[in-house]
Short mmCIF file of the C-alpha atoms (twelve columns), coordinates in Angstrom:
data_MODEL
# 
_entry.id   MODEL 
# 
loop_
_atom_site.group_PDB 
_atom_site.id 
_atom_site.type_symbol 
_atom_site.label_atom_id 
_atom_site.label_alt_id 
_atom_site.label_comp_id 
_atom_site.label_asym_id 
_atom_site.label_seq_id 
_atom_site.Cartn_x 
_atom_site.Cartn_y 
_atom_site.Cartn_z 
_atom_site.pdbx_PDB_model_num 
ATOM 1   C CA . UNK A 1   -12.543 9.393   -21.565 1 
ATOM 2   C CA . UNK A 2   -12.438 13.101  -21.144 1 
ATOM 3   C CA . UNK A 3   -9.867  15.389  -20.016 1 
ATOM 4   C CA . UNK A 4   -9.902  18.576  -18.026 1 
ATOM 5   C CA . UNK A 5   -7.394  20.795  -17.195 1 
ATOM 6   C CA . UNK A 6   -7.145  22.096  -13.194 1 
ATOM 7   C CA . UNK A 7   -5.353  25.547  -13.310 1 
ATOM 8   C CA . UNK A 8   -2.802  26.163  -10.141 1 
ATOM 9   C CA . UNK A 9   -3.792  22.355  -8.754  1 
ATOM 10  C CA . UNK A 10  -0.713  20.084  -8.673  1 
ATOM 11  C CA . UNK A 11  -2.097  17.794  -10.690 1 
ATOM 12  C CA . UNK A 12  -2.730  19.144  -13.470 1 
ATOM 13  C CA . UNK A 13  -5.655  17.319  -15.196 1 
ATOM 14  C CA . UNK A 14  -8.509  15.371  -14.265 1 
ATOM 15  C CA . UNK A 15  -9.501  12.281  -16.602 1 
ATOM 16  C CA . UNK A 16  -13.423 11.168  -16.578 1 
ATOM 17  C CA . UNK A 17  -14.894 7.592   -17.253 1 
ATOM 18  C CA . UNK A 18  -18.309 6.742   -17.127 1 
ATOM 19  C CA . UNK A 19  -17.113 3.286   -16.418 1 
ATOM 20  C CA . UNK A 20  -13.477 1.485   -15.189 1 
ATOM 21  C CA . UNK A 21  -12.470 -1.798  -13.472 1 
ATOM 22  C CA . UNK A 22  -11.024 0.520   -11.037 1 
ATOM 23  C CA . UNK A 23  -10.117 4.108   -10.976 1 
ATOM 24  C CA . UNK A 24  -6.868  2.981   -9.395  1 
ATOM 25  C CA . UNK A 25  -6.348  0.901   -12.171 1 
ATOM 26  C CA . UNK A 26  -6.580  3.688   -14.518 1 
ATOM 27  C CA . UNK A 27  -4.086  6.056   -13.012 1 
ATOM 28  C CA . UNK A 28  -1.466  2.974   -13.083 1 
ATOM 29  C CA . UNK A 29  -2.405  2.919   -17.025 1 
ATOM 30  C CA . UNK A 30  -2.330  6.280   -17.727 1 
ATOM 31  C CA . UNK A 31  0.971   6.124   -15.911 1 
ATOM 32  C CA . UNK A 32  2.115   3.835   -18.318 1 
ATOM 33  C CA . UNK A 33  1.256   5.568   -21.215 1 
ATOM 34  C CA . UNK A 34  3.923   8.402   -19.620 1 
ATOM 35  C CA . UNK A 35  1.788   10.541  -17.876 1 
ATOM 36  C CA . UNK A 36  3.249   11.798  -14.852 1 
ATOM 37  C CA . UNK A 37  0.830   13.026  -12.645 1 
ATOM 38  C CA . UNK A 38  -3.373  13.568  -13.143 1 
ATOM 39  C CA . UNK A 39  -6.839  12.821  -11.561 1 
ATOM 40  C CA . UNK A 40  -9.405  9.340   -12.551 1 
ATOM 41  C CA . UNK A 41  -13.241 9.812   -11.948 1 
ATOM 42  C CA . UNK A 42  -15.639 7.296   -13.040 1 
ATOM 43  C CA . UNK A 43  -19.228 6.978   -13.047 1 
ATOM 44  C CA . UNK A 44  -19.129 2.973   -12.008 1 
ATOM 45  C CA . UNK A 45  -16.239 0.599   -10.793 1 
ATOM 46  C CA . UNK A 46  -16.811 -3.089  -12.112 1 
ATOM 47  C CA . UNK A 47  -13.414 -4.172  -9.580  1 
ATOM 48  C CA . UNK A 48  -13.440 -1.454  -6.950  1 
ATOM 49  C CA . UNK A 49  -10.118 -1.726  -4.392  1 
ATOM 50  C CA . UNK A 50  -10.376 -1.392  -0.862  1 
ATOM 51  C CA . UNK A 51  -7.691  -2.185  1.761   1 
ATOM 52  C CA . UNK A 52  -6.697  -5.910  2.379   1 
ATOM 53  C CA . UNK A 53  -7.345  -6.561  -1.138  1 
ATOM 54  C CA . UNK A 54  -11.038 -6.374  -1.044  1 
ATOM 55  C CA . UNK A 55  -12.845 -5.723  -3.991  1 
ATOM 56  C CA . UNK A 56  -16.294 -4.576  -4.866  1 
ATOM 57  C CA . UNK A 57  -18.618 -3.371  -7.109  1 
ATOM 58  C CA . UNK A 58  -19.395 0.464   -7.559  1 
ATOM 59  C CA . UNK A 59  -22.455 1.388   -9.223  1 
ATOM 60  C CA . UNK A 60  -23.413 4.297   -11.160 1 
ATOM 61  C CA . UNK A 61  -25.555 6.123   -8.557  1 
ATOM 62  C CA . UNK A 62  -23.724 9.369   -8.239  1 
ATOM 63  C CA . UNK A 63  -20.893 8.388   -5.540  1 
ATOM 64  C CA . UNK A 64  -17.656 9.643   -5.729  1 
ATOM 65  C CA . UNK A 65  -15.209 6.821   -7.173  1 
ATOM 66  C CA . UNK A 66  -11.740 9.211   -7.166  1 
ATOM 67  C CA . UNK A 67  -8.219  8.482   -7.598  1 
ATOM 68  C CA . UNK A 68  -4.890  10.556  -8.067  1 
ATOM 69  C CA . UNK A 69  -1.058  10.028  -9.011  1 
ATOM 70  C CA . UNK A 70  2.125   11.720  -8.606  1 
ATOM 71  C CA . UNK A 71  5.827   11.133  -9.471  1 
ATOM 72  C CA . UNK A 72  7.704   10.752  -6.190  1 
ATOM 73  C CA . UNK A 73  11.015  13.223  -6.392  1 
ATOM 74  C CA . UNK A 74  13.830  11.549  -4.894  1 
ATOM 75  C CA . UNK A 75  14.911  15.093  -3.634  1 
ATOM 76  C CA . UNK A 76  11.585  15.857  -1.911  1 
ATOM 77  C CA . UNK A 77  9.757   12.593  -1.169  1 
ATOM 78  C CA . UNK A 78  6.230   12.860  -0.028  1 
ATOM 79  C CA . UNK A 79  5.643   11.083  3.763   1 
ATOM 80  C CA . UNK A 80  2.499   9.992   4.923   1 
ATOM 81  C CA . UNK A 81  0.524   9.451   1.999   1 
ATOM 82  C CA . UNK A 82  -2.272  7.447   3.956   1 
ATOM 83  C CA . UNK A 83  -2.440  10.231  5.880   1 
ATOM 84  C CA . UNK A 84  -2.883  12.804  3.432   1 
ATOM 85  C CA . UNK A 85  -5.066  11.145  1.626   1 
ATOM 86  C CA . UNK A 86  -8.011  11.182  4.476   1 
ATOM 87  C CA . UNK A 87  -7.388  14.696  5.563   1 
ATOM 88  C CA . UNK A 88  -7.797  15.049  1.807   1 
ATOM 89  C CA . UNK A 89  -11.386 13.212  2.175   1 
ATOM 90  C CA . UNK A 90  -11.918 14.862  5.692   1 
ATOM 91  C CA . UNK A 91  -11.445 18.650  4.333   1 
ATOM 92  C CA . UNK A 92  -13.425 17.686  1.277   1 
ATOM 93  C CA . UNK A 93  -16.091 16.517  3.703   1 
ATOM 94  C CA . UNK A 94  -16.319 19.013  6.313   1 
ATOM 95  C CA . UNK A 95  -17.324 21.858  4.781   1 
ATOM 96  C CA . UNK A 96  -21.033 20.384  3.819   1 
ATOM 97  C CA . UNK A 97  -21.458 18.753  6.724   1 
ATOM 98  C CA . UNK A 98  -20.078 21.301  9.760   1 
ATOM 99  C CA . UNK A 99  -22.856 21.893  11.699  1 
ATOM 100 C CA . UNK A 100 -25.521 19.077  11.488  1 
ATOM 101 C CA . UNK A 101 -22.915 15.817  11.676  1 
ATOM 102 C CA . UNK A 102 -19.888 15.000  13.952  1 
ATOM 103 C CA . UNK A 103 -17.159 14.343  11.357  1 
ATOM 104 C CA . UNK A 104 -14.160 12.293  12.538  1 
ATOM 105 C CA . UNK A 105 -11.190 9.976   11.003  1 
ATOM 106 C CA . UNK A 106 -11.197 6.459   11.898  1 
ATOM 107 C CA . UNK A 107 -7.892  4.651   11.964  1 
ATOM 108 C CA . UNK A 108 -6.167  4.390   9.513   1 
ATOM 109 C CA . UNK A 109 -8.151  6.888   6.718   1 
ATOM 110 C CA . UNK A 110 -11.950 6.022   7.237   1 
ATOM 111 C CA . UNK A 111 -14.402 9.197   7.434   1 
ATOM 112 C CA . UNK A 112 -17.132 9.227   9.733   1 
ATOM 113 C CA . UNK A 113 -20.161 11.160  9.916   1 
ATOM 114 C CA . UNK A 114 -22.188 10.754  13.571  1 
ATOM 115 C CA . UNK A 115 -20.299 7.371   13.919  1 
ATOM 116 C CA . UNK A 116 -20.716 5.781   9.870   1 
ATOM 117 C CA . UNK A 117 -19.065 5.569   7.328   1 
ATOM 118 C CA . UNK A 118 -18.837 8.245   4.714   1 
ATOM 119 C CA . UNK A 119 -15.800 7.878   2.510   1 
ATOM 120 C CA . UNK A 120 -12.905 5.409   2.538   1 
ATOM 121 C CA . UNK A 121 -9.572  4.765   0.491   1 
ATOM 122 C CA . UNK A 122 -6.509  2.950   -0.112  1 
ATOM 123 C CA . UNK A 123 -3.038  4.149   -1.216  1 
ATOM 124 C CA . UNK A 124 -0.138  2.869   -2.671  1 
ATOM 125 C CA . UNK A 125 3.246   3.631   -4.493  1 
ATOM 126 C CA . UNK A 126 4.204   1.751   -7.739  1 
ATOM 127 C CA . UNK A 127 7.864   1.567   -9.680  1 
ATOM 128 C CA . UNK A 128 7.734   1.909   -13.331 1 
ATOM 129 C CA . UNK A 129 10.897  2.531   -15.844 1 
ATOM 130 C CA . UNK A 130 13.065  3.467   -12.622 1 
ATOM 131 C CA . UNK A 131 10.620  6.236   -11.301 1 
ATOM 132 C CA . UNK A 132 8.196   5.904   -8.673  1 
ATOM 133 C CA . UNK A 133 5.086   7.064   -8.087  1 
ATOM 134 C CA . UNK A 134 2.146   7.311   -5.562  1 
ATOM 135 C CA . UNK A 135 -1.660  6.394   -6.114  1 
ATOM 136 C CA . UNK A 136 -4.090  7.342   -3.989  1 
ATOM 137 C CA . UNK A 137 -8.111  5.896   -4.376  1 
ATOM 138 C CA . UNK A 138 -10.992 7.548   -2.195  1 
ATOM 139 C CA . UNK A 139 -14.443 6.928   -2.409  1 
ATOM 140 C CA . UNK A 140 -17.052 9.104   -0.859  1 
ATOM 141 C CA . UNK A 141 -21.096 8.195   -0.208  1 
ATOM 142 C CA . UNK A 142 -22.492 11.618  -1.888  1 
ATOM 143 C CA . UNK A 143 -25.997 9.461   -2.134  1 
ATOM 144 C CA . UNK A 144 -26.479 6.587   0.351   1 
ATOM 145 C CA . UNK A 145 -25.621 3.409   -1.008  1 
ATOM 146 C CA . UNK A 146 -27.413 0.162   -2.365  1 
ATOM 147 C CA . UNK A 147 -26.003 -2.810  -0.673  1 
ATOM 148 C CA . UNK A 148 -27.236 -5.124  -3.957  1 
ATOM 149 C CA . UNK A 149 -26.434 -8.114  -1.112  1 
ATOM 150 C CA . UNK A 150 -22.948 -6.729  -0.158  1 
ATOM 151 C CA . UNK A 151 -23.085 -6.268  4.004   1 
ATOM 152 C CA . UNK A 152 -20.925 -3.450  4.862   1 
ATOM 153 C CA . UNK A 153 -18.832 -3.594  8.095   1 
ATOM 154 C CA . UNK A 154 -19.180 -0.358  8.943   1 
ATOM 155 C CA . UNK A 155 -22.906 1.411   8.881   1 
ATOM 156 C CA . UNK A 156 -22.553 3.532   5.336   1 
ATOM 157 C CA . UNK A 157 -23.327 7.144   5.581   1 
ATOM 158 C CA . UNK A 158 -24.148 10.005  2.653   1 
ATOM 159 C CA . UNK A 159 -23.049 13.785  2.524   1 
ATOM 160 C CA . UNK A 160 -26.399 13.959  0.926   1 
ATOM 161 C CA . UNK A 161 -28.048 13.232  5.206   1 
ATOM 162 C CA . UNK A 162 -26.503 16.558  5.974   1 
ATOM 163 C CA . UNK A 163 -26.977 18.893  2.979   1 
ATOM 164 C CA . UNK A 164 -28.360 19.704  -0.335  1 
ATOM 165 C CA . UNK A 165 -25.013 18.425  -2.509  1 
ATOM 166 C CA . UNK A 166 -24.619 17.357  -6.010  1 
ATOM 167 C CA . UNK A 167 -21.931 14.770  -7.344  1 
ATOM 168 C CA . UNK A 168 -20.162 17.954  -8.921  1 
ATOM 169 C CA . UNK A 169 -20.047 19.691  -5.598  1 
ATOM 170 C CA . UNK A 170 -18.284 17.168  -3.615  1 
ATOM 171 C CA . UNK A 171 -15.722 16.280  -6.793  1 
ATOM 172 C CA . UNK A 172 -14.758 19.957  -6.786  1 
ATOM 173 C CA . UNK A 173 -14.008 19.847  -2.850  1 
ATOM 174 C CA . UNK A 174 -11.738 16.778  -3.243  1 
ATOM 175 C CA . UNK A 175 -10.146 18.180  -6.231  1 
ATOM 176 C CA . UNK A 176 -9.160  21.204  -4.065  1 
ATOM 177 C CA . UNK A 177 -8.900  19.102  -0.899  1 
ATOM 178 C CA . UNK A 178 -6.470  16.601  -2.749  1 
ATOM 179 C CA . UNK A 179 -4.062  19.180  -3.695  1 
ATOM 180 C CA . UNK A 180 -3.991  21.013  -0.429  1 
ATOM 181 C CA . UNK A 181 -3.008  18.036  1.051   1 
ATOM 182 C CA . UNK A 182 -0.249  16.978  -1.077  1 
ATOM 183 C CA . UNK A 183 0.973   20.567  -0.396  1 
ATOM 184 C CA . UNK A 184 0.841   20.865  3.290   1 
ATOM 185 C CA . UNK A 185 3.840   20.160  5.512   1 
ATOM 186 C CA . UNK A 186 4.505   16.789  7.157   1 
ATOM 187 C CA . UNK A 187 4.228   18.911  10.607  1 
ATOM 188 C CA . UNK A 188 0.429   20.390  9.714   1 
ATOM 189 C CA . UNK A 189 -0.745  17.005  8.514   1 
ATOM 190 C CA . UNK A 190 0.515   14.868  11.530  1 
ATOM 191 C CA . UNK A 191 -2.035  17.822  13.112  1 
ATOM 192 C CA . UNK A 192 -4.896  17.523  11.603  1 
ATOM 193 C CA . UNK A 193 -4.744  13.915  11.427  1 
ATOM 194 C CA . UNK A 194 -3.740  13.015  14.762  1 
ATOM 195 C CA . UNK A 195 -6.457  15.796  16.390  1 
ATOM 196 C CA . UNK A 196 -8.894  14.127  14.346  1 
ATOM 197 C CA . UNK A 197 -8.203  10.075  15.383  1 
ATOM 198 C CA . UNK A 198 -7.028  10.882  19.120  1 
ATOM 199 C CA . UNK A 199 -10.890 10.452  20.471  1 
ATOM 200 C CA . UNK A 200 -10.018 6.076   19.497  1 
ATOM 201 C CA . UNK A 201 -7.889  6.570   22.056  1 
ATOM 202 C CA . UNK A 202 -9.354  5.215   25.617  1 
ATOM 203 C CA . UNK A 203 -12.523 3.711   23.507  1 
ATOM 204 C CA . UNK A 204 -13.581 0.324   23.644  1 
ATOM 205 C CA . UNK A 205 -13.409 -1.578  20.330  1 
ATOM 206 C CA . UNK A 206 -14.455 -4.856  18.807  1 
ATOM 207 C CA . UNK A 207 -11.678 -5.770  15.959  1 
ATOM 208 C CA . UNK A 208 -11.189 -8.845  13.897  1 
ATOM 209 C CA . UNK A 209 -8.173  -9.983  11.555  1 
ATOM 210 C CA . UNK A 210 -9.868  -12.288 9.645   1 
ATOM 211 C CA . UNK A 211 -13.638 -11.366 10.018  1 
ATOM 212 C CA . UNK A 212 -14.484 -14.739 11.363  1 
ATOM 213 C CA . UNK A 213 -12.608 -14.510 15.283  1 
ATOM 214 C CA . UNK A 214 -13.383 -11.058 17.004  1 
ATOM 215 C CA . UNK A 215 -11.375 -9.903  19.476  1 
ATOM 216 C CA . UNK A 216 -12.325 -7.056  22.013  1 
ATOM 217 C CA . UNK A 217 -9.747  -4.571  23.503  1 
ATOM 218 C CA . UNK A 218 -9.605  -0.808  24.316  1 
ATOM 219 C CA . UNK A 219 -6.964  1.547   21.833  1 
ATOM 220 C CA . UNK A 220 -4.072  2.781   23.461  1 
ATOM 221 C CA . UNK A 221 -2.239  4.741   20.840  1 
ATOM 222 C CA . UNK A 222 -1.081  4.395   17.513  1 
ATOM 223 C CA . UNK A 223 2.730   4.239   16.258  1 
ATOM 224 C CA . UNK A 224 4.602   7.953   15.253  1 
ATOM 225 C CA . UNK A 225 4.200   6.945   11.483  1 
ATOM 226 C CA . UNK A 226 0.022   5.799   12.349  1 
ATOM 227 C CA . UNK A 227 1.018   2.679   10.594  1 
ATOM 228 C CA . UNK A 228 0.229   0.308   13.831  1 
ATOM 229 C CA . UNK A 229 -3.071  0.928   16.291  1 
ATOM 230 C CA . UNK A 230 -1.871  -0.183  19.751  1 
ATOM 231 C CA . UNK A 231 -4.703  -2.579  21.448  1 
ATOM 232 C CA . UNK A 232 -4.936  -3.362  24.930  1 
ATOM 233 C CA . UNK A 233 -6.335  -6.844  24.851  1 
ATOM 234 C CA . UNK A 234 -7.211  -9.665  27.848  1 
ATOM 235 C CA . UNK A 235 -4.166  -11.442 26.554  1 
ATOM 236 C CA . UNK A 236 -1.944  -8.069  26.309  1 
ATOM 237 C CA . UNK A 237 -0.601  -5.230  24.300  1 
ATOM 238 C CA . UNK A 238 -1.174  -5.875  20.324  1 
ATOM 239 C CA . UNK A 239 0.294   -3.913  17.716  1 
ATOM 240 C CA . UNK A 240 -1.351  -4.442  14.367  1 
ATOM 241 C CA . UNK A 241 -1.229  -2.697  11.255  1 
ATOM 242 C CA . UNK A 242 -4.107  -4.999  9.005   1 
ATOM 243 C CA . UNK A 243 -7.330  -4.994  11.227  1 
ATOM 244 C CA . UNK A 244 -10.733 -4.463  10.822  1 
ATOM 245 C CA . UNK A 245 -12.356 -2.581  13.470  1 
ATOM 246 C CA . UNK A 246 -16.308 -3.670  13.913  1 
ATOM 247 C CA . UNK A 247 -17.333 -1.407  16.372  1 
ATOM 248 C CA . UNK A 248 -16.299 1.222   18.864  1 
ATOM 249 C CA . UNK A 249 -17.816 1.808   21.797  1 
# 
């Protein structure tokens, strides 16, 4: 492991492994070890986390396997961490790609360039020794990826499509990105969010809960916290909050 400090970034330090089960699972160590807020990149994931408890592995091949912790003051608690954490992605994102790639936010923190997938993540808040904390995880396709017999639900897409971009370049953006949006107000990131998941809205989807019975329906809105997508279906309005969406049309 190696440790570098991030002057004015909230933060504070970044830690580097070439390889972890998970870089989530590293900021839940390093939180137990008494360390109160930082930044995990690794080379490789042998147990990558995704949402719904998927897990995967993430090879050394210059992707971005990210993850970042906080302590949560009971004064000032930070809302919408989901959300922060893909505008976070999305602002790291944009600037390489603006231009030559339509760059949107898929429901509920997927980033897509021209319609596939470019970067994902997962967050979560975790209790230890009466103080509680926040974790966020996001992964972002720098290079495209090798499946290695892994079928992706969503077509995968690379920074690397749209511009000349090293592994370095798109850490530093994130680092940046990251702390912006753990900074901004709840007001400016309900607007860059919402502006930047409103085109679901009206769109035709094909969505599964299980991955084996797909469902078709067209998105009517989401809820005021984005935790629920509202689907108008054949058999009526559903309101789900664990989905995955197969393709929108």
């Amino acid at each position: 492991m190696k440790e570098d400090f991030l002057p004015a970034n909230r933060f504070e330090k970044i830690y580097r492994f070439e390889e972890v089960t998970s870089t989530m699972d590293e900021c839940e160590n390093l939180i137990k070890s008494s360390i109160c807020r930082g930044m995990v990149v690794a080379s490789s994931q042998t147990a990558g986390r995704g949402r719904n408890a998927k897990k995967w592995v993430s090879d050394a091949n210059g992707n971005i396997y990210f993850s970042f912790f906080d302590e949560i003051d009971p004064e000032n608690p930070v809302d919408l961490i989901p959300q922060r954490c893909a505008v976070a992605a999305f602002l790291a994102v944009k600037p390489f790609v603006e231009g030559a790639a339509e760059i949107t936010i898929k429901w509920p923190n997927d980033i897509l360039l021209n319609m596939k997938k470019v970067s994902g993540m997962i967050a979560k808040t975790m209790l230890f020794e009466g103080k509680r904390f926040f974790i966020g995880g996001i992964g972002i396709n720098v290079f495209p990826p090798e499946e290695n017999g892994m079928k992706f639900v969503w077509e995968p897409a690379a920074v690397s499509e749209f511009a000349e971009v090293s592994t370095e370049d798109v850490l530093n953006s994130l680092v940046k990105a990251a702390d912006f949006a753990f900074s901004m107000q709840d007001a400016e990131i309900i607007d860059v969010y919402l502006r930047n998941i409103e085109w679901m809205i009206g769109r035709g989807i094909v969505f599964s809960q299980d991955l084996i019975h797909n469902e078709d329906g067209e998105v009517s809105g989401f809820s005021d916290d984005f935790s629920v997508i509202k689907i108008l279906t054949e058999n009526g309005l559903k309101e789900l909050s664990a989905l995955s969406i197969l393709s929108i049309v």
